[in-house]
C-alpha positions, -999 to 999 in steps of 0.1 A, spaced: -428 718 -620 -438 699 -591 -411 673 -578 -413 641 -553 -386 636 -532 -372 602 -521 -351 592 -490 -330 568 -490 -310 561 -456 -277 555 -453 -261 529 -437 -235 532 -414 -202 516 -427 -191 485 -400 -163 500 -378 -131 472 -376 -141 464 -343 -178 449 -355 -159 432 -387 -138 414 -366 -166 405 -342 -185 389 -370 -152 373 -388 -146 352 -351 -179 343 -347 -183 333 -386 -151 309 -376 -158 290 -343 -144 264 -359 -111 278 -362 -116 291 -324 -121 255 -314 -87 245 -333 -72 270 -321 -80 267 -282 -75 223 -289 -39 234 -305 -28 258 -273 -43 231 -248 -22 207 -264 9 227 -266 4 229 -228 0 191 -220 30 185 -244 56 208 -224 44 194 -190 42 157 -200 13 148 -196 11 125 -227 -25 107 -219 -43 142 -220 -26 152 -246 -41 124 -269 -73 129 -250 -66 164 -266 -61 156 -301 -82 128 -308 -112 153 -300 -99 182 -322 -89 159 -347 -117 133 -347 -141 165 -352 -123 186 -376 -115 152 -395 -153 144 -395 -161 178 -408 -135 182 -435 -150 148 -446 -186 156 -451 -175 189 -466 -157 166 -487 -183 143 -501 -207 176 -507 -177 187 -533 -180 152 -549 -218 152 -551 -216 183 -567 -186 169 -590 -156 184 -574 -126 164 -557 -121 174 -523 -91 186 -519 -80 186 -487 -77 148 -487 -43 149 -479 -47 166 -454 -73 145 -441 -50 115 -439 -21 132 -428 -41 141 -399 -52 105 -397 -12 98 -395 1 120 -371 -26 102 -344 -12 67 -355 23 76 -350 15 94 -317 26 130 -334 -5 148 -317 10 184 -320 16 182 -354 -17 165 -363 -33 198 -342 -7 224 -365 -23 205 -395 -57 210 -382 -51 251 -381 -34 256 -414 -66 240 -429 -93 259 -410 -73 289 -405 -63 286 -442 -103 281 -449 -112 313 -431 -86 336 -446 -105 325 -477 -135 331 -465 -119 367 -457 -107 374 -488 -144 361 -500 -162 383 -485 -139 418 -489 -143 410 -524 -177 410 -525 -179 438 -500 -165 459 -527 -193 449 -551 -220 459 -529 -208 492 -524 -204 496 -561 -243 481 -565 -256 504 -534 -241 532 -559 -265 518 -587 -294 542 -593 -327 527 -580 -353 556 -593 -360 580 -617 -379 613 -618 -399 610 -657 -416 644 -671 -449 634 -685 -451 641 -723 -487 657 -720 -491 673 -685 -457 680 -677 -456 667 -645 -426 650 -629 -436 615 -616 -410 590 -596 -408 556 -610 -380 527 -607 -352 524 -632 -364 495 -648 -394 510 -656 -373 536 -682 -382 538 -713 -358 550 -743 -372 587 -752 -387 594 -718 -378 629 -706 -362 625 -674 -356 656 -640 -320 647 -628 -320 672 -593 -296 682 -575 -264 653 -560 -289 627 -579 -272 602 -593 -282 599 -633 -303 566 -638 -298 559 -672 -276 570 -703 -289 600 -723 -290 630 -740 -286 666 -723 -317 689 -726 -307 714 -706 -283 744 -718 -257 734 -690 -251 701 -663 -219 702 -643 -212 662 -637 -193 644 -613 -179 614 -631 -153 602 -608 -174 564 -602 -172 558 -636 -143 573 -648 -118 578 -619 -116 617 -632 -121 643 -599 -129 670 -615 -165 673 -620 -169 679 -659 -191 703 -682 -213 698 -701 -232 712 -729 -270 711 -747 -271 678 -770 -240 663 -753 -241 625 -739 -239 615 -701 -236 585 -683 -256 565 -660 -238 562 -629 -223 597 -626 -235 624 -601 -249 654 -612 -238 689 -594 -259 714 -576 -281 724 -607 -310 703 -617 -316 696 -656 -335 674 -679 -320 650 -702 -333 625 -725 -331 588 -718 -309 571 -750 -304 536 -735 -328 513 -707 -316 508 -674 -299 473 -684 -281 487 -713 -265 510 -698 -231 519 -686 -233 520 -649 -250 485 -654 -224 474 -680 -198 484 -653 -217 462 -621 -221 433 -646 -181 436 -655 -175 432 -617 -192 407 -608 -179 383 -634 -146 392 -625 -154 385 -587 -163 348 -606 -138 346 -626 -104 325 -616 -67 336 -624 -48 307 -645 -30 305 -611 -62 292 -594 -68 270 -619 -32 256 -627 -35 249 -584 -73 231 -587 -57 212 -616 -31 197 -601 -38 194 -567 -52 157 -572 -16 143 -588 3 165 -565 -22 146 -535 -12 109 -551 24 117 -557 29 128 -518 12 95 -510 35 73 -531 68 96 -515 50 90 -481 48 51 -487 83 49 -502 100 65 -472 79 38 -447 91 13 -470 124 17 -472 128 35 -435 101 6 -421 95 32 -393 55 44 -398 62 80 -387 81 85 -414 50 81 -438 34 108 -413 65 132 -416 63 135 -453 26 140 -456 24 168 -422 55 186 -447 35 178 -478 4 189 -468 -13 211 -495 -33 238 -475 -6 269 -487 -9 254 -522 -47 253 -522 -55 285 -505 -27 309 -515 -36 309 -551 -70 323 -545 -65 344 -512 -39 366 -533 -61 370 -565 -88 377 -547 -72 400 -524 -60 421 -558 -92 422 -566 -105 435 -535 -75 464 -532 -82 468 -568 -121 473 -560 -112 497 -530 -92 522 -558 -121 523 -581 -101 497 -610 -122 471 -624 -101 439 -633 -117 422 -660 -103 390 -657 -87 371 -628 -52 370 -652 -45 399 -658 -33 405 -621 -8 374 -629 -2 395 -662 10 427 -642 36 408 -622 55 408 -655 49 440 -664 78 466 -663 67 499 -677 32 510 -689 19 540 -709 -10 560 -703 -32 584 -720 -54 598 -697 -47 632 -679 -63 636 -646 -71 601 -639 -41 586 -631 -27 620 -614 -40 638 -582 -66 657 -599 -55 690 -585 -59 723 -608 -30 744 -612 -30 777 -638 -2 772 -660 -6 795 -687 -25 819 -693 -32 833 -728 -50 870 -731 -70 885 -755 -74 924 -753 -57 926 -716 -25 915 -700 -19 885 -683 -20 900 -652 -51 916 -655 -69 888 -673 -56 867 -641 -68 898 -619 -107 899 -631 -105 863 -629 -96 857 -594 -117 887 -585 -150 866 -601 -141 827 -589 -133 839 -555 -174 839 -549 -176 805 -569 -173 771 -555 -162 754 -587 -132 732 -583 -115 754 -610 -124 784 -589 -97 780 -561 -68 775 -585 -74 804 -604 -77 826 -567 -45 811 -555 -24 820 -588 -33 856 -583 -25 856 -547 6 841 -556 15 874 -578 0 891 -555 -22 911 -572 -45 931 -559 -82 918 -565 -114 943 -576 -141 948 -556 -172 928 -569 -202 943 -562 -222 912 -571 -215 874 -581 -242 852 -599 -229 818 -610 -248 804 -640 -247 767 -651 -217 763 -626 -191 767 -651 -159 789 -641 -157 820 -658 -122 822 -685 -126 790 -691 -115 794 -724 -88 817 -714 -67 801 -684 -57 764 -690 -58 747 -661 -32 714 -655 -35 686 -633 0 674 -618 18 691 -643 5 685 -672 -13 709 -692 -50 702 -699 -73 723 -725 
């Protein structure tokens, strides 16, 4: 049957070195804060007062400019600014004459903004690796003619016969045609050891098919299916907000009104102005604004790097209170390593079955294969000549017969 190939290049992932390039120059603003907070530590140890306000009254003036417009863009669009404390305890600070800590005010907000921004973009870093793993073609088998013609994966249709080659990555759900498919389905299902599979049996969109072609039929369209179910699942969990987030956008607002009302008590009763600037430089909310989010969506992005979808921004606050967990899933949640454990003959002895065994998967590359070599080595038994090796359908010979385990555990 005649075949078209397609390329598609890789791309290079960035190295640290270009990631942090691009996160400074992303934040020149926090550069400038930065550079205006050193100068003024400067000035401020050798006294010289008049540049020092020189100092802050640029850094501040701008950064207090900006924060304001950004400001007034999250009330058009219906959405308190929130760093409005911060905004007038900066305001403070240069009436009282307390230019350092007006420019330590200035950093927690824009360093505060670009560890966000970090956090942001990790996140949804993760998700464009997992949607650079989505399938973008398909290879369809004409009903009539029989020939194999590439089209996208939109454009699949449920029946359509489908040619799944070689490390191709299956685009939709379906039916197996073929008598045998060996599938990697660690992507979808965290499992490392590529699985077997069967005329009739389902497969997933998603998963990676082994080093033999096959043909399947197509059971589900490109958008129902579960590779797409799974990159629809991420991305509203990227969206979504832990109660955390939500409990800190909620009461920022009264926790901003209270601080002024503590702030104008203490000038009241103190009837010294800086102490109205102490209380809102200390009650400044940038930590309470910022951590909430940074964290979830930091466990979201570690979660991401391991392969384990969150559904829902809570249920990271839900495992902080959770002190033992039970799980039913062997091989997943272990290191995926085979190891013969028992072995159960039929007309020979163990040690021979385990014998002719090693002597066959010693010319296989199945992950199963190794194992079974290594067991026999270990009892060191003397291996067979083979005169020749031919590995159909890539499934390890005594399958049936040696049970392999993964950590421990016994597997059938």
């Amino acid at each position: 049957m005649p075949t078209q190939t397609i390329a598609s290049p890789t791309r290079e992932a960035p190295s640290s070195t270009s990631r942090a390039v691009e996160f400074l120059r992303r934040r020149k603003f926090m550069i400038f804060v930065i550079i205006g907070l050193t100068a003024g530590l400067v000035l401020w140890a050798t006294g010289q007062t008049t540049a020092l306000a020189v100092t802050a009254y640029l850094v501040l003036g701008i950064v207090i400019v900006v924060t304001a417009i950004d400001m007034v863009r999250d009330l058009m669009r219906g959405h308190w600014g929130l760093d409005i404390l911060a905004v007038i305890a900066m305001i403070a600070t240069l009436a009282v004459q307390e230019y350092v800590a007006g420019l330590i005010i200035a950093l927690m907000l824009t360093g505060g903004e670009a560890l966000e921004d970090l956090a942001a973009r990790r996140a949804s870093r993760e998700l464009d690796q997992l949607m650079s793993r989505a399938p973008a073609f398909a290879q369809r088998i004409h009903p009539s003619t029989g020939e194999v013609e590439s089209i996208t994966i939109d454009e699949v249709q449920v029946g359509d016969e489908l040619l799944v080659r070689s490390s191709e990555i299956l685009p939709v759900d379906g039916e197996l045609l073929s008598e045998h498919a060996t599938i990697d389905e660690s992507s979808v299902t965290g499992e490392p050891i590529p699985v077997s599979y069967g005329a009739g049996d389902h497969v997933l969109s998603g998963t990676v098919n082994g080093t033999a072609s096959f043909t399947m039929r197509a059971q589900k369209m490109a958008a129902d299916s579960n590779y797409a179910s799974i990159v629809r699942l991420v991305e509203r969990a990227v969206e979504s907000h832990a109660p955390m987030v939500r409990l800190a956008d909620r009461y920022a607002v009264p926790f901003t009104v209270v601080a002024l009302l503590i702030a104008g008590f203490a000038w009241f009763l103190s009837g010294d102005p800086v102490r109205f600037a102490e209380v809102l430089v200390v009650a400044t909310p940038c930590p309470l604004l910022i951590a909430a989010p940074v964290a979830f969506m930091g466990g979201m992005s570690s979660a991401a790097r391991l392969n384990v979808i969150i559904k829902d921004g809570g249920v990271l606050e839900m495992l902080a209170r959770v002190r033992s967990a039970a799980f039913d899933k062997t091989g997943t949640l272990t290191q995926g390593k085979a190891d013969v454990v028992v072995i159960h003959p039929a007309s020979r002895s163990s040690s021979e079955t385990l014998q002719l065994a090693a002597a066959a998967e010693q010319y296989s590359v199945h992950v199963f294969a190794d194992p079974i070599v290594a067991a026999a080595r270990a009892q060191q038994l003397e291996l067979p000549d083979v005169t020749n090796a031919d590995e159909v359908g890539a499934c390890p010979l005594f399958v049936d017969t040696l049970i392999p385990a993964f950590a421990g555990e016994a597997r059938s």
